[in-house]
C-alpha positions as a printed NumPy array, in Angstrom:
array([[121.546, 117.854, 100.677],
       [118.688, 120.152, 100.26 ],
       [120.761, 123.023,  98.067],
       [120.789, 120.194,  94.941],
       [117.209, 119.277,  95.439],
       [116.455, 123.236,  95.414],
       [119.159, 124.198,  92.856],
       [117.192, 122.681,  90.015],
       [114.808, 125.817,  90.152],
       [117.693, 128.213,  91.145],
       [120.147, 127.088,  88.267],
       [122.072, 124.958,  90.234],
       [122.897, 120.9  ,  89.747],
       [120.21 , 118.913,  88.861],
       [120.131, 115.165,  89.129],
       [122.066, 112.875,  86.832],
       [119.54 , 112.306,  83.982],
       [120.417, 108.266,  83.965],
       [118.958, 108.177,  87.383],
       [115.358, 108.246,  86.016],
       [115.764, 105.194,  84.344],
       [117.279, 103.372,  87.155],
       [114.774, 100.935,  89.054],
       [113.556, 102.389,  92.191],
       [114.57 ,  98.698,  93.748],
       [117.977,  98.753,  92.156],
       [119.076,  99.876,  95.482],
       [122.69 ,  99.275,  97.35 ],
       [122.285,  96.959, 100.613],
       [122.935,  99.618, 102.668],
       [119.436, 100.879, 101.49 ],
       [117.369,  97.572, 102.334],
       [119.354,  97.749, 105.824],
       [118.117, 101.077, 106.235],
       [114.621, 100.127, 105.034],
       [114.285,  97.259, 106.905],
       [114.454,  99.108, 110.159],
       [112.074, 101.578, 108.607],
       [109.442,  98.987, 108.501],
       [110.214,  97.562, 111.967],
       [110.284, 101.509, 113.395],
       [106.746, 102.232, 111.639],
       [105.367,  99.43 , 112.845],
       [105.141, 100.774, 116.228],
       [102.928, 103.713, 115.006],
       [ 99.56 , 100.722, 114.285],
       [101.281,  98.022, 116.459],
       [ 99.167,  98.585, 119.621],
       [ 95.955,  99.117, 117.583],
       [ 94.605,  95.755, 117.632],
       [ 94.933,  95.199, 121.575],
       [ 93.878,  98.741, 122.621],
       [ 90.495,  97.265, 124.131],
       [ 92.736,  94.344, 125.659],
       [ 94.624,  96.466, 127.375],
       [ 92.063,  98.368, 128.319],
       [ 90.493,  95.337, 130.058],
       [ 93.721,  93.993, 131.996],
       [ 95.021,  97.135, 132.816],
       [ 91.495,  98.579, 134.236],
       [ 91.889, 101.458, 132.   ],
       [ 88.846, 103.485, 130.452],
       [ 89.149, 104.146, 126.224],
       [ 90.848, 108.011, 127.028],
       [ 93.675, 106.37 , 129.143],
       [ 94.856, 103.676, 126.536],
       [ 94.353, 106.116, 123.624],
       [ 97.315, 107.926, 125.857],
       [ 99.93 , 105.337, 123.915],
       [ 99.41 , 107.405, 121.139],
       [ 99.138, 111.134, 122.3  ],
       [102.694, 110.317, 124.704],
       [104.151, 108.318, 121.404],
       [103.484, 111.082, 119.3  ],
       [103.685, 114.348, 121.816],
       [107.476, 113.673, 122.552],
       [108.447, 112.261, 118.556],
       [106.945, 116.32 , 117.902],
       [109.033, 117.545, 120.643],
       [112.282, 114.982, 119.393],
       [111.888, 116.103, 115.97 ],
       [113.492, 119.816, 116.828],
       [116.78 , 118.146, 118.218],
       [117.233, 115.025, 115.649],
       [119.397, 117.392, 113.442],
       [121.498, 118.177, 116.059],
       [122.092, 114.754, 117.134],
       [122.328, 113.374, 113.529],
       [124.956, 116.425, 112.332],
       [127.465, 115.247, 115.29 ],
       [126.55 , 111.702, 115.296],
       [126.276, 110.845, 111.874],
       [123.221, 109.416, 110.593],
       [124.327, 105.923, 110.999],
       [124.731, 106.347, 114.753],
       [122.151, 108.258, 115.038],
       [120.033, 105.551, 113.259],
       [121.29 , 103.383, 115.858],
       [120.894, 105.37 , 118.633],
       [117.428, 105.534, 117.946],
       [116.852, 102.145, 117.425],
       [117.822, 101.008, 120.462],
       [116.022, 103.897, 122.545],
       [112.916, 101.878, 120.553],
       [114.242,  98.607, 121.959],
       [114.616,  99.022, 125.356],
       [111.431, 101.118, 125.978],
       [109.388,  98.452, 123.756],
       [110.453,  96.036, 125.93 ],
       [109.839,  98.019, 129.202],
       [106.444,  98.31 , 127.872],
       [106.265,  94.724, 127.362],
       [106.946,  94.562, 131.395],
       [104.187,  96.776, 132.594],
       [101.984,  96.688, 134.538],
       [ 99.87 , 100.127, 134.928],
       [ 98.541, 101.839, 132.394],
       [ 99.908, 105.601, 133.564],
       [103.6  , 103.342, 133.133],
       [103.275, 102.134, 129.928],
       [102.012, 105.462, 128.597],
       [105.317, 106.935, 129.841],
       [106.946, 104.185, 128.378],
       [105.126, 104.778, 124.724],
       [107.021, 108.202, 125.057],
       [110.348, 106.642, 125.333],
       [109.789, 104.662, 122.518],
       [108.518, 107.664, 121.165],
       [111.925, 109.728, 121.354],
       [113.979, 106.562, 120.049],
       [111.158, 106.563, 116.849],
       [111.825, 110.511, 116.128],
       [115.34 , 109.926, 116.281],
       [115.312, 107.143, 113.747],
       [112.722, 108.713, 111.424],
       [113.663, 111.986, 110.893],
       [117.36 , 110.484, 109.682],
       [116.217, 107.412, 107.923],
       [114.277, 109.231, 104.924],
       [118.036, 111.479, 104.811],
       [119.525, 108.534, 104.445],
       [117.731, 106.58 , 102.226],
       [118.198, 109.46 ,  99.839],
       [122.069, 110.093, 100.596],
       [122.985, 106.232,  99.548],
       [120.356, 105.724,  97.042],
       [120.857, 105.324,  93.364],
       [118.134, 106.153,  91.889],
       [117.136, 109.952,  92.721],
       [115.145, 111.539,  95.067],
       [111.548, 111.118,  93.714],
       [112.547, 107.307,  93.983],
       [113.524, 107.538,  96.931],
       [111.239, 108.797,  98.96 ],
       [108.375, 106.699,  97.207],
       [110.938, 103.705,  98.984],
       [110.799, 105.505, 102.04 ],
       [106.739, 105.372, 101.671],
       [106.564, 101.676, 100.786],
       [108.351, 101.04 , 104.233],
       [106.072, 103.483, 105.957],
       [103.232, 101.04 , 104.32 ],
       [104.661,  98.179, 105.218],
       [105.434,  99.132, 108.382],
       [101.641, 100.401, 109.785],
       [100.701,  97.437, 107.937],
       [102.602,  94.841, 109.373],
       [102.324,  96.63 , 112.924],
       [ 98.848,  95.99 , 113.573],
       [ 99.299,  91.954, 111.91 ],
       [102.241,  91.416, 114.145],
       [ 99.697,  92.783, 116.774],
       [ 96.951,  91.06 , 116.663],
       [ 98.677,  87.756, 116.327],
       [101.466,  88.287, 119.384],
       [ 98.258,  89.888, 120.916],
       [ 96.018,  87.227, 121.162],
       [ 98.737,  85.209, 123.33 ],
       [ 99.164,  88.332, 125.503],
       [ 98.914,  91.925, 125.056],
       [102.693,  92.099, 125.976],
       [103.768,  89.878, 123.559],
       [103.842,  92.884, 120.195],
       [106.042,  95.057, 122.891],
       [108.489,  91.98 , 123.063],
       [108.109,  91.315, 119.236],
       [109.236,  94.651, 118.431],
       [112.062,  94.698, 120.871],
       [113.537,  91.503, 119.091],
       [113.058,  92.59 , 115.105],
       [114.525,  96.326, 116.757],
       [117.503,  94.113, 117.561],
       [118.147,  92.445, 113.984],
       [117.74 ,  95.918, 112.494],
       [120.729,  96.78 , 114.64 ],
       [122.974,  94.349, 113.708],
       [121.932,  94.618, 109.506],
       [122.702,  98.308, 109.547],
       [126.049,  98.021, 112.126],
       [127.272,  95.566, 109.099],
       [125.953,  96.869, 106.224],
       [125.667, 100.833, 106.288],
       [128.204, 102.658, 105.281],
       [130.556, 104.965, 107.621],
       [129.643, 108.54 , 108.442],
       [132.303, 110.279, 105.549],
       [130.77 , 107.873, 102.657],
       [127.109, 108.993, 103.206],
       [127.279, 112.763, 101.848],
       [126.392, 112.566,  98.702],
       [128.068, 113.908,  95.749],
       [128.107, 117.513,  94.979],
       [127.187, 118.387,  98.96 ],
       [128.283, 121.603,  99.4  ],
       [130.25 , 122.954, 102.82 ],
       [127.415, 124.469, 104.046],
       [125.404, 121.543, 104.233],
       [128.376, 119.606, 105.55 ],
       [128.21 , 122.112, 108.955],
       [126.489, 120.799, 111.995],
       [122.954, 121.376, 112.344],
       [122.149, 124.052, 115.602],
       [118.675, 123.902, 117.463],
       [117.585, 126.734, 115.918],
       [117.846, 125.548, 112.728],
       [113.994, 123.636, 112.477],
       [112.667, 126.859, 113.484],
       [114.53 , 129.016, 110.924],
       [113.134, 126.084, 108.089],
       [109.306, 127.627, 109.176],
       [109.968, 131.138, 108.841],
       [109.715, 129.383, 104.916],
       [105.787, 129.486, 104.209],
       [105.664, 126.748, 101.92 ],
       [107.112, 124.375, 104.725],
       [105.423, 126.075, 107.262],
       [102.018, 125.665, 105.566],
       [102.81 , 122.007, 104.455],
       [103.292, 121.456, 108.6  ],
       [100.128, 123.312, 109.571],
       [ 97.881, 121.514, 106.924],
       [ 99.565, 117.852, 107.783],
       [ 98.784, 119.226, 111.624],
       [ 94.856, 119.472, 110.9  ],
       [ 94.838, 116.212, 108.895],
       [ 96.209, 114.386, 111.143],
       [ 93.419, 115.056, 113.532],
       [ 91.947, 112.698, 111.082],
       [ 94.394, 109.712, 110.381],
       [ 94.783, 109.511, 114.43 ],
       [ 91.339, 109.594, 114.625],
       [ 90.92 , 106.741, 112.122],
       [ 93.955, 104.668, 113.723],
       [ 93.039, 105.072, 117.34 ],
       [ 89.313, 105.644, 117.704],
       [ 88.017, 103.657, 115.136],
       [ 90.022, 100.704, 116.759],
       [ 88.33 , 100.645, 119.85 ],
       [ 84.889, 101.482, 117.991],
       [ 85.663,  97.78 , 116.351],
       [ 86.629,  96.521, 119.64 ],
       [ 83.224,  97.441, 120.946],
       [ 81.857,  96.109, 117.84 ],
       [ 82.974,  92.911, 118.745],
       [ 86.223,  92.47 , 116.339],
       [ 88.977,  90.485, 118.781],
       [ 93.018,  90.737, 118.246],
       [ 93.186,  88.797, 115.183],
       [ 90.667,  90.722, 113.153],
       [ 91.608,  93.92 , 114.156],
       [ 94.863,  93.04 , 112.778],
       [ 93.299,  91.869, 109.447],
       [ 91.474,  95.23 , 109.244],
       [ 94.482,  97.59 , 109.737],
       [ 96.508,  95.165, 107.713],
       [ 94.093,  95.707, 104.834],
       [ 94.324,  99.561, 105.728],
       [ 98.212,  99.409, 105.801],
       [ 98.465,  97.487, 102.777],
       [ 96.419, 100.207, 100.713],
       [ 98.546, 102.823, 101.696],
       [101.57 , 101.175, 101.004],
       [100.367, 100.34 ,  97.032],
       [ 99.031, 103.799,  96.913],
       [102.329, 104.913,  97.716],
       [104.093, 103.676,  95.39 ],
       [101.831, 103.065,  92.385],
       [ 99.036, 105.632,  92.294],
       [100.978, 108.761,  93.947],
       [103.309, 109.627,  91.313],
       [101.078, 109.314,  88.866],
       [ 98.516, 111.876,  90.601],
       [101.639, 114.386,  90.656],
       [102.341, 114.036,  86.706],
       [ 99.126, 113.979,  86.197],
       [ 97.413, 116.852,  88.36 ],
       [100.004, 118.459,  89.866],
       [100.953, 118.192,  93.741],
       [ 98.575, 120.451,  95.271],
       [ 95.512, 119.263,  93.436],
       [ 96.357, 115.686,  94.349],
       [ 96.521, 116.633,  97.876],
       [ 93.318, 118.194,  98.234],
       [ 91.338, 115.708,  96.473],
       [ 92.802, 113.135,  98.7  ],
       [ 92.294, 115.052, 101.764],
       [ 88.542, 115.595, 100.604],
       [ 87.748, 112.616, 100.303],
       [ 89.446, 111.06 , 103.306],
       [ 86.846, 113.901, 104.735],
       [ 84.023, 112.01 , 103.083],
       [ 85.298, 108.98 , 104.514],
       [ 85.052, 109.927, 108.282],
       [ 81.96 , 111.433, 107.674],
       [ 80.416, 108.273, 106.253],
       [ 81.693, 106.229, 109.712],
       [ 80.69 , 109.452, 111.83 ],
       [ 76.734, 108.164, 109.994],
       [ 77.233, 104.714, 110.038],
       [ 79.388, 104.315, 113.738],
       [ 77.381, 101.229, 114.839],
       [ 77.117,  99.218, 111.416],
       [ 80.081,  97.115, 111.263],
       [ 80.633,  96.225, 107.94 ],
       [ 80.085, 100.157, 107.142],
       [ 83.414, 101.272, 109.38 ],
       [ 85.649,  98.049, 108.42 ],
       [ 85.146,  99.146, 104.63 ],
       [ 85.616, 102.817, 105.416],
       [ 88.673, 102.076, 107.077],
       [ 90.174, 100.243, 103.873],
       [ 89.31 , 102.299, 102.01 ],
       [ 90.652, 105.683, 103.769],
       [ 94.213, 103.617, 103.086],
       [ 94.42 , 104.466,  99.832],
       [ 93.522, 108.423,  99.977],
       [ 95.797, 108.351, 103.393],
       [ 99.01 , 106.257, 101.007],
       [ 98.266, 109.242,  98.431],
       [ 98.699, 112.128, 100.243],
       [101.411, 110.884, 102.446],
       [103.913, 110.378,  99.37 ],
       [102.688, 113.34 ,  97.786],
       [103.184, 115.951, 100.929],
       [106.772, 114.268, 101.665],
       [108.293, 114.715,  98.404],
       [106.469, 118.25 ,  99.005],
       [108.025, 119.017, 101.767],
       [111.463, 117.872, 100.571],
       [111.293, 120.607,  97.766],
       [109.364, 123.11 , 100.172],
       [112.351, 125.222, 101.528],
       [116.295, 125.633, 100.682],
       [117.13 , 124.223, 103.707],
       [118.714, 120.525, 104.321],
       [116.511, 117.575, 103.939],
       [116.892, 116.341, 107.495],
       [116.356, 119.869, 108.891],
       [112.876, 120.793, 107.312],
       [111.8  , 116.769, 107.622],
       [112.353, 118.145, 110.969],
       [110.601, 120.819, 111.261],
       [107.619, 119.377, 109.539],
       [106.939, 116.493, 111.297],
       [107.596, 119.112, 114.783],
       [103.787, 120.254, 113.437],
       [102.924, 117.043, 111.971],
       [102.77 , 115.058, 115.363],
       [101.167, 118.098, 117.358],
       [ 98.352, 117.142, 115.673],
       [ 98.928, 113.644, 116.367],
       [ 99.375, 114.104, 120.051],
       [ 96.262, 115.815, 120.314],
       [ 93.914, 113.663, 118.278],
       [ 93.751, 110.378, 120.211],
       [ 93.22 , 111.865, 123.097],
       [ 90.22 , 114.129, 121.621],
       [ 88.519, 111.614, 119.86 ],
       [ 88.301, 109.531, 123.186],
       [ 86.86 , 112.448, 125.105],
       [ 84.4  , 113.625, 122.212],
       [ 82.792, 110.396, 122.336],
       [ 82.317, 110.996, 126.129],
       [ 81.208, 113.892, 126.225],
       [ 79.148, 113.773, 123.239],
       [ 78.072, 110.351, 121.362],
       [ 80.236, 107.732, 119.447],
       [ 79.577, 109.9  , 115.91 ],
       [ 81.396, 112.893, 117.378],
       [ 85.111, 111.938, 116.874],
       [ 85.086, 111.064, 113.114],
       [ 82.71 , 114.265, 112.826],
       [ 85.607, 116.456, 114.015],
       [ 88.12 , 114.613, 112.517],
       [ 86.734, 114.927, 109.316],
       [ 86.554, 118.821, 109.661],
       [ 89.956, 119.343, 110.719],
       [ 90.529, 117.216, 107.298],
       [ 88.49 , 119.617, 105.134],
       [ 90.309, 122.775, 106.828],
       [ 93.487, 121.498, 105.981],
       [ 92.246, 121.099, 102.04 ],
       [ 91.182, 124.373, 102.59 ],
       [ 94.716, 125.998, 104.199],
       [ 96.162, 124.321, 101.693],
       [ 94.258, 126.345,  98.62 ],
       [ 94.509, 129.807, 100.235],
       [ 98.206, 129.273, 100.58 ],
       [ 98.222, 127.552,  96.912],
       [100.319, 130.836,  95.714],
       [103.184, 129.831,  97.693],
       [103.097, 126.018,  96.99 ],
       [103.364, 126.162,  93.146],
       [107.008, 125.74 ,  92.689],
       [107.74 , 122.25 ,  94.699],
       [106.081, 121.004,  91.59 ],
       [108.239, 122.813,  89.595],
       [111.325, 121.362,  91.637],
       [110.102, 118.05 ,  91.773],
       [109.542, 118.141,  87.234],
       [113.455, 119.439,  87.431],
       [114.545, 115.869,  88.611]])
């Protein structure tokens, strides 16, 4: 897949020039199957936001246990990541798809039947594997059936992120407020109706390489292969950088959650924040993203995103106590968040002549670090320091990425150069 996308600046095939005038939602079924699932998958990443302080209170847990469900979640999806190739290139992505889906299922719904926090954390790590498996082959294979190119593609791919951290923390705060099981059994349910659409409607394993896919990409992925994409310093510096940011998202998704808890926000209006949060990433995604690229160029976009997400933390690291102050931050940092997440993806798909599925792979492998280690910081920082502390170091890890990202700029020049090819 990925010696197309990088043969455009090597004078290889370039994309069909009537694919740019295609609708990105003229799409096949199989592609609203796949992101269907997406959403349902993503929405386990904000789902457990809105009852974080419930739990804490009916499972006798203190904040830097229950912000755990992330760093487990996230810790083995970084550890997954390395191996999804592997599974996907013997698999197939449709079985891998479902493989994952159901690891999501089952673990959801063990979670929904806990009843210790040190259990469900474990349990968040299952679902965890099932989500790495699923994510690093959905984007693949969004962009293997699609019509309409690969810029379109993965700005799809984005809208169901959106959707899906949107709709997570909505879903919730609404099954939440009946019981803090009830999201855990939500999920499990939609995870099984996103079995059965994409059993029916995706397509077998030999219809899914896409035309022009040359033998080598057709070979089966080894586990070495993730770790031979980094040797590549433009992937290897997009990974790093989305590493250090991350620091901040997590600390925005996690911390400021149970900062609004202790403000007094229940289930439902937690939800309402975070959907308000999700829903400006998603539009941002779609609608203000490419236009950045054309515009300023990738890298430029990115760091003026990342700087001002910066800003943003600081202002709720100033204003921690004032309500009104952190739910408006937290809006807002959805837009600068939906921004830079579409433009590093399409990035990192034009980073490195490797296969798509093998450097989404190795990027999100440094990605998640980040988020593993974040939750769990921001809940000790505020113990051993104040409340202000988290989204003070969360906004510096933000700024050094901006920063890793310019010294490195020399090697990140031509993924724009790719990405005008298309």
């Amino acid at each position: 897949m990925q010696s197309s996308a990088t043969g455009s600046h090597r004078g290889g095939a370039t994309e069909a020039p009537p694919a740019k005038k295609v609708s990105m939602f003229s799409q096949p079924i199989a592609v609203w199957a796949v992101v269907f699932a997406s959403v349902i998958a993503f929405m386990g990443l904000g789902l457990v936001d809105p009852i974080l302080p419930a739990i804490a209170e009916k499972l006798h847990a203190s904040a830097s246990d229950v912000t755990l469900l992330f760093t487990s979640y996230n810790a083995v999806m970084a550890v997954a990541m390395l191996v999804t190739g592997f599974i996907s290139s013997r698999l197939g992505m449709k079985w891998t798809l479902l493989s994952g889906i159901v690891v999501i299922a089952v673990f959801s719904a063990l979670g929904g039947m806990s009843n210790g926090i040190w259990s469900l954390v474990w349990l968040r790590g299952g679902w965890g594997l099932g989500n790495a498996m699923f994510v690093a082959t959905a984007l693949a294979a969004i962009v293997s059936l699609s019509k309409t190119g690969v810029g379109k593609s993965i700005i799809l791919f984005e809208v169901a992120v959106g959707l899906g951290i949107s709709v997570g923390p909505l879903l919730g705060g609404e099954l939440g407020a009946i019981s803090w099981r009830g999201p855990f059994f939500g999920v499990a349910g939609l995870m099984v109706l996103a079995f059965l659409l994409i059993l029916s409607l995706m397509p077998s394993r030999r219809k899914l390489a896409p035309a022009g896919t040359s033998a080598a990409a057709k070979k089966k992925t080894s586990l070495a292969d993730p770790f031979r994409a980094l040797k590549f310093r433009a992937l290897r510096t997009f990974g790093i950088a989305a590493a250090l940011y991350n620091f901040g998202f997590f600390t925005l998704l996690v911390y400021a959650a149970l900062v609004l808890g202790g403000l007094g926000l229940d289930e439902h209006r937690l939800g309402y924040v975070f959907l308000g949060w999700g829903l400006m990433l998603a539009f941002t995604s779609v609608f203000m993203a490419p236009w950045l690229q054309k515009r300023f160029g990738t890298l430029a976009s990115m760091v003026a995103m990342l700087l001002l997400f910066a800003v943003t933390l600081f202002v709720m690291a100033e204003w921690t106590t004032d309500k009104a102050v952190v739910i408006v931050a937290v809006i807002v940092a959805g837009a600068f968040l939906g921004n830079n997440n579409t433009l590093i993806t399409t990035a990192v798909m034009n980073a490195a002549p490797v296969e798509r599925p093998t450097a989404s792979a190795a990027y999100s492998f440094l990605r998640f670090i980040g988020g593993a280690i974040a939750p769990y910081l921001a809940g000790k920082l505020a113990d051993w320091f104040n409340p202000h502390m988290p989204f003070i170091v969360g906004g510096a890890f933000v700024v050094i990425a901006s920063l890793y990202l310019l010294v490195n700029a020399k090697h990140l020049k031509h993924v724009d150069d790719v990405e005008s090819a298309h």
